[in-house]
C-alpha positions as CSV (number, residue, x, y, z in Angstrom):
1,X,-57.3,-61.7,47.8
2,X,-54.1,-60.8,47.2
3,X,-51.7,-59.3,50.5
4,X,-50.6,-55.9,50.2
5,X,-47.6,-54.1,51.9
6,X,-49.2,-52.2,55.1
7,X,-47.7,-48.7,54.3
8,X,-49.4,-47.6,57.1
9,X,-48.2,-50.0,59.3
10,X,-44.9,-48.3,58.6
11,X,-45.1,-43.9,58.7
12,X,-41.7,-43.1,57.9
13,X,-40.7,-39.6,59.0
14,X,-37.1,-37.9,59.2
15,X,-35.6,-39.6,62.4
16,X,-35.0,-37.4,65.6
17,X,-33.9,-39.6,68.6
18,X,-32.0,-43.2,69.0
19,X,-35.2,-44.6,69.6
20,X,-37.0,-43.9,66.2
21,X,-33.9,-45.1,64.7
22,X,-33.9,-48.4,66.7
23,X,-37.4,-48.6,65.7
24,X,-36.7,-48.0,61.9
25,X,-33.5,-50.3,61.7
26,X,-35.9,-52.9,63.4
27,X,-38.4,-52.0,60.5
28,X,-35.5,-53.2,58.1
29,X,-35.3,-56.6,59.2
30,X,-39.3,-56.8,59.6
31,X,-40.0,-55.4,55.5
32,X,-37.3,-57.7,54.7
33,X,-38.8,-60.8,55.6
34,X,-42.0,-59.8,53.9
35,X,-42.9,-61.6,50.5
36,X,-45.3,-61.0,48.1
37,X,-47.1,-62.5,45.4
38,X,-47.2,-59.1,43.1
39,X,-44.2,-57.5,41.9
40,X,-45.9,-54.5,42.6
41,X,-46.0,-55.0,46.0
42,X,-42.4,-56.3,46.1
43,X,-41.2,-53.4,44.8
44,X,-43.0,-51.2,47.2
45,X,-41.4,-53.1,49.8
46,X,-37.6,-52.0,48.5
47,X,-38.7,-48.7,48.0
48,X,-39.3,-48.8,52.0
49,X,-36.4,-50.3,52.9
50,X,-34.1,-48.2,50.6
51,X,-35.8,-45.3,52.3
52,X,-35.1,-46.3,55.6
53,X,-31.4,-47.0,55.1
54,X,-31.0,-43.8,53.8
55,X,-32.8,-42.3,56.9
56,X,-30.4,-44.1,59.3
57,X,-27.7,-43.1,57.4
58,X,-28.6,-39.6,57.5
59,X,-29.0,-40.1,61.3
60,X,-25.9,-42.3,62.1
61,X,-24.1,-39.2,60.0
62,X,-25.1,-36.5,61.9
63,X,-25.3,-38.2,65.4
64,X,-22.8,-40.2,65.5
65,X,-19.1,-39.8,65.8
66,X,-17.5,-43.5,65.4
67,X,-16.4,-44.1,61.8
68,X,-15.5,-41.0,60.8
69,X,-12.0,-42.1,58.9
70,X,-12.0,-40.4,55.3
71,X,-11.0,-42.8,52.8
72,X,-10.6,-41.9,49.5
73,X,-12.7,-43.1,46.3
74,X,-10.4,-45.6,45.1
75,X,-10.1,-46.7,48.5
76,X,-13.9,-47.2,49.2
77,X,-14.2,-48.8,45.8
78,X,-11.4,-51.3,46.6
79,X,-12.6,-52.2,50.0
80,X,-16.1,-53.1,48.0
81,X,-14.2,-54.9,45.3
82,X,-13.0,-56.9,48.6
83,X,-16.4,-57.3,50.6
84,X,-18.0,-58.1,47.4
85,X,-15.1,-60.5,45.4
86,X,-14.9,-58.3,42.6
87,X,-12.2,-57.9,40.1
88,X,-10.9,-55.6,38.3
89,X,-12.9,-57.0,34.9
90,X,-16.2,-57.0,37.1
91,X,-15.6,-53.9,37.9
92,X,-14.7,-52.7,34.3
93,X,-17.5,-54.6,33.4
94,X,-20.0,-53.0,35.0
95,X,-18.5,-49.1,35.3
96,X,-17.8,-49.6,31.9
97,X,-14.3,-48.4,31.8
98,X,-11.0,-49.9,30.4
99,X,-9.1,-47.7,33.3
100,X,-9.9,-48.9,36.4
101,X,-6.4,-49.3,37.1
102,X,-6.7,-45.2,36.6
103,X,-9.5,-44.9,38.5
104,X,-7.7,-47.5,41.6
105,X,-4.5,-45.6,41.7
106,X,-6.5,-42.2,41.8
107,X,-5.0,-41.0,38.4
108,X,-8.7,-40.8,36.8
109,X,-11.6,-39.4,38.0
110,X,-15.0,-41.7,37.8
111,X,-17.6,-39.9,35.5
112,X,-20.8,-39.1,36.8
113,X,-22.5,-42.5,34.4
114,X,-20.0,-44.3,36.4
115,X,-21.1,-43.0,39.8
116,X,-24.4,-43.3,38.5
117,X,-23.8,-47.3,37.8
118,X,-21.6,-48.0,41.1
119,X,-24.7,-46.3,43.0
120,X,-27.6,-48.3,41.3
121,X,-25.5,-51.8,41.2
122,X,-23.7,-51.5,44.2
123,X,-25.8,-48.7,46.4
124,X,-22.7,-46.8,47.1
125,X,-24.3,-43.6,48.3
126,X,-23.5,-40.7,45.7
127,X,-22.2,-38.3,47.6
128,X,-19.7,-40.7,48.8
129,X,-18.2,-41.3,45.4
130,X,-18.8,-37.5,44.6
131,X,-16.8,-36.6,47.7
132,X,-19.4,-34.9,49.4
């Protein structure tokens, strides 16, 4: 018989106190290290995970008060460009643009299919890159 993720195992709710996040950023590195045989299951896995992050995000951004520097969109993108060795053809590549020097020196605006791709290739959060 074939193992299957424990959804149980793992009732995700909206977090409320430092210790349901501790236990949920805890949960991260435990789903993580889970493997599966069916892609099925695999998939159910990062759909936790993804849900979690975005529940300690929420949390870290209404609880906590470190990080709070604005930087702007062509910043953020840059410093990913950095963290992540792109370049400016990688990135043109996969927003699909031939302005990215535009979109770096803030003379162009990213389009929502290019939010769209830097959120589902790069999980920048959406609102970020929509200046939310």
């Amino acid at each position: 018989m074939k193992r299957k993720f424990n959804t149980e195992r793992y009732n995700i709710t909206p977090i409320l106190n430092d210790k349901q996040y501790s236990l949920y950023s805890d949960w991260i590195e435990e789903i993580a290290d889970l493997s599966f045989d069916s892609k099925s299951e695999n998939e159910l896995k990062l759909k936790y995970i993804d849900t979690l992050v975005l529940l300690i995000e929420d949390y870290e951004h209404k609880t906590f008060t470190f990080n709070k520097l604005r930087l702007t969109i062509p910043q953020i993108i840059e410093e990913a460009m950095s963290q992540l060795n792109l370049t400016k053809t990688d990135l043109a590549k996969l927003i699909g643009a031939n302005r990215v020097s535009e979109i770096l020196r803030g003379k162009r605006n990213l389009t929502l299919s290019q939010i769209r791709a830097l959120h589902k290739e790069l999980r920048f959060p959406t609102e970020m890159l929509l200046g939310v």
